[in-house]
C-alpha positions as CSV (number, residue, x, y, z in Angstrom):
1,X,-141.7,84.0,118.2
2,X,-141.2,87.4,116.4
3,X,-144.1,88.5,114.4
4,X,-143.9,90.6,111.3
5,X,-145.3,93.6,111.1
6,X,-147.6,94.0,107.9
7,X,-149.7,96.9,106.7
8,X,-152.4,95.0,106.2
9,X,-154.2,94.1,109.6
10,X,-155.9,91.0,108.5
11,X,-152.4,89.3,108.0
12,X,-149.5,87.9,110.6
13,X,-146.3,86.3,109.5
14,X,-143.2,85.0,111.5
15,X,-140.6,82.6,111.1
16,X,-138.9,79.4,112.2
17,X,-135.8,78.2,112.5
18,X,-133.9,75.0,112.4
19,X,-130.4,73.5,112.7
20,X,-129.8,70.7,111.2
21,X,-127.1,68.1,111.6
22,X,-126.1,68.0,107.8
23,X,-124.0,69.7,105.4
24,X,-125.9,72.5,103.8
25,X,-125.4,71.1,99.9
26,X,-127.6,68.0,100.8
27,X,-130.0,69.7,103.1
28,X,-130.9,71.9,100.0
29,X,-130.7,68.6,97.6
30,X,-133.9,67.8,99.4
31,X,-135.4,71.3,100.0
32,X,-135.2,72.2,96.7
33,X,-136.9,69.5,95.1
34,X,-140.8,71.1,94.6
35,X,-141.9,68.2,93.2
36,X,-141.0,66.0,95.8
37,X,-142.1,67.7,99.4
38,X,-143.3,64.5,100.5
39,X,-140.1,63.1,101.4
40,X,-139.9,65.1,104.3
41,X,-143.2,66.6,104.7
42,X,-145.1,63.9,106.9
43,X,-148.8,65.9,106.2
44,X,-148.9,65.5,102.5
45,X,-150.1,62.4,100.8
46,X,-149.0,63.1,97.2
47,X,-148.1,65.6,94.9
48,X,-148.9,66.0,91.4
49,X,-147.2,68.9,89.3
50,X,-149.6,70.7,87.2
51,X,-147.7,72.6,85.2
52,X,-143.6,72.9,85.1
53,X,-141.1,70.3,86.1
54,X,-140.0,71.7,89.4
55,X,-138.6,75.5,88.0
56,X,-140.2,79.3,89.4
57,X,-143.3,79.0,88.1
58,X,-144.2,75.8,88.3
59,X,-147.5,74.7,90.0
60,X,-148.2,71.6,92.2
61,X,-151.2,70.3,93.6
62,X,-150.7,68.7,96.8
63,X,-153.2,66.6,98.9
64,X,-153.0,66.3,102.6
65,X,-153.4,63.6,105.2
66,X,-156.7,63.3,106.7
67,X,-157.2,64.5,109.9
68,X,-155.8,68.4,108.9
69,X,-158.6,70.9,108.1
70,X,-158.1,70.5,104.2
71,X,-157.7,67.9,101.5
72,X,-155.8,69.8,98.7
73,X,-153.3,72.3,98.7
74,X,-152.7,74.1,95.1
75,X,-148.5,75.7,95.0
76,X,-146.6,78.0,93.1
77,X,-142.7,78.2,93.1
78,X,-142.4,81.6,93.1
79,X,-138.3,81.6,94.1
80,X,-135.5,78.9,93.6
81,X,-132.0,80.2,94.0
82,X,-129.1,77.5,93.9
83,X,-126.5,80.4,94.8
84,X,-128.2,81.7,98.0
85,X,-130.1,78.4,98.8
86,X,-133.9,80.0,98.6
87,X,-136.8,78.6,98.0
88,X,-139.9,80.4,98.0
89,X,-143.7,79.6,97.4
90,X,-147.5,80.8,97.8
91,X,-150.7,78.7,98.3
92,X,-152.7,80.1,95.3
93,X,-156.0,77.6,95.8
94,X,-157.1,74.5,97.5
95,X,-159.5,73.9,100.1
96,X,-157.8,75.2,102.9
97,X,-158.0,78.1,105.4
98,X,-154.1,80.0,104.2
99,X,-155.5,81.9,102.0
100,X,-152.3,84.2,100.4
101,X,-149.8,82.3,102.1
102,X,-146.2,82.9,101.1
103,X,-143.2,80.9,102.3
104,X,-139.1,81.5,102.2
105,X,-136.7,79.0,103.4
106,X,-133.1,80.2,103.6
107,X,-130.4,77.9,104.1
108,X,-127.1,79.0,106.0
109,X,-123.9,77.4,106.9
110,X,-123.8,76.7,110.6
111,X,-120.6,77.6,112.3
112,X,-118.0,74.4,112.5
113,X,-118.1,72.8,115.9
114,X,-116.0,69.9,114.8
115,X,-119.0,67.7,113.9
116,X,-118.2,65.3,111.5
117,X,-121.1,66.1,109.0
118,X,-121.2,70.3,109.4
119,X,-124.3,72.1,110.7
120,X,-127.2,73.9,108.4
121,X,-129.4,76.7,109.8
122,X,-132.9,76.7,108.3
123,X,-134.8,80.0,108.6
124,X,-138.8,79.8,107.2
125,X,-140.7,83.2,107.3
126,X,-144.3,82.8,106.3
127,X,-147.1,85.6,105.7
128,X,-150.7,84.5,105.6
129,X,-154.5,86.2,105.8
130,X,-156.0,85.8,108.7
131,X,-159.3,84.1,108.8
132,X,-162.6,86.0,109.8
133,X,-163.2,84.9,113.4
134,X,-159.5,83.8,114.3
135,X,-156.8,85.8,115.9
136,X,-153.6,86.3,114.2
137,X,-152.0,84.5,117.5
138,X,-154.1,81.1,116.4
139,X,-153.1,81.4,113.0
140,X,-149.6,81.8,114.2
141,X,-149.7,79.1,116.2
142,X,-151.1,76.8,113.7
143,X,-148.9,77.1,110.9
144,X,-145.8,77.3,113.0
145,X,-146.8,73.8,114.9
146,X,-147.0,72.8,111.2
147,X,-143.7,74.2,110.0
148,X,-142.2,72.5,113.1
149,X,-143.4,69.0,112.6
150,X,-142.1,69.5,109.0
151,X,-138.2,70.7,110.1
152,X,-138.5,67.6,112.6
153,X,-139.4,65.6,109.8
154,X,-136.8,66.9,107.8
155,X,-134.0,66.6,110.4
156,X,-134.4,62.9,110.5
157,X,-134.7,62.3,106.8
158,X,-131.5,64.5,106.0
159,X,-129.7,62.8,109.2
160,X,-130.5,59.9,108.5
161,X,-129.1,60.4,104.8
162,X,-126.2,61.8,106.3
163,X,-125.3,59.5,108.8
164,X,-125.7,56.3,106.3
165,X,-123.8,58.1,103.4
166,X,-121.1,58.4,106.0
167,X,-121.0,54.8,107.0
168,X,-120.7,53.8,103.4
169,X,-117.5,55.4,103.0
170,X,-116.3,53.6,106.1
């Protein structure tokens, strides 16, 4: 994995990507949806919007699974861009270790192979504060084993969306 290079050396930051089996327009139907990162995030237990309905600035609290090191996660939707297919949002409280972590999913057309339901590239950069007494290569680790289990999650859901919206046309 390619790590950023910040100025500030108690921070590390990479990316992920992810193709997915799925037109872009319904990949981003369920990326986009703030409110709603449970459908495809397997680690969160339920969300509750504090404040907006799901536009920039809105704020959700999220609480996690047990069995991660942290019950609640408190989000802001920093960037939401239907034309480009960006979402962006920081951790700004919760009991959790990602303190000042920032997120941007891009969404890309993937090149047409002939496949029946078109290809979307996912791309998720991340930058987040290292923790006293970890390296930045743990922290890397961590979050990208996270980010990974959430693309996976969200390949079968949009797949499996795809793939049954396509049989009902049949």
């Amino acid at each position: 994995m390619l790590s950023l290079k910040n100025n500030l050396n108690n921070q590390c930051g990479s990316y992920v990507v992810q193709v997915i089996d799925a037109p872009l327009q319904l990949v981003w139907s369920i990326i986009r949806r703030f409110e709603k990162p449970q459908i495809y995030k397997k680690f969160i237990k339920n969300c509750t919007m504090l404040s907006g309905n799901g536009e920039i600035g809105s704020i959700r609290e999220v609480q996690v699974v047990s069995g991660l090191p942290a019950s609640v996660s408190i989000e802001r939707l920093d960037q939401l861009d239907d034309e480009t297919h960006t979402m962006s949002f920081s951790m700004v409280g919760g009991d959790h270790a990602l303190k000042n972590y920032q997120s941007t999913i891009t969404l890309h057309e993937g090149e047409d192979d002939g496949d029946q339901y078109g290809k979307t590239i996912l791309v998720e950069a991340y930058v987040v504060d290292v923790p006293k007494d970890n390296t930045k290569e743990d922290v890397c680790l961590f979050v990208e084993t996270i980010l990974r289990c959430n693309h996976r999650s969200l390949v079968w859901v949009v797949e499996k969306t795809a793939s049954s919206s396509s049989d009902d046309s049949v």
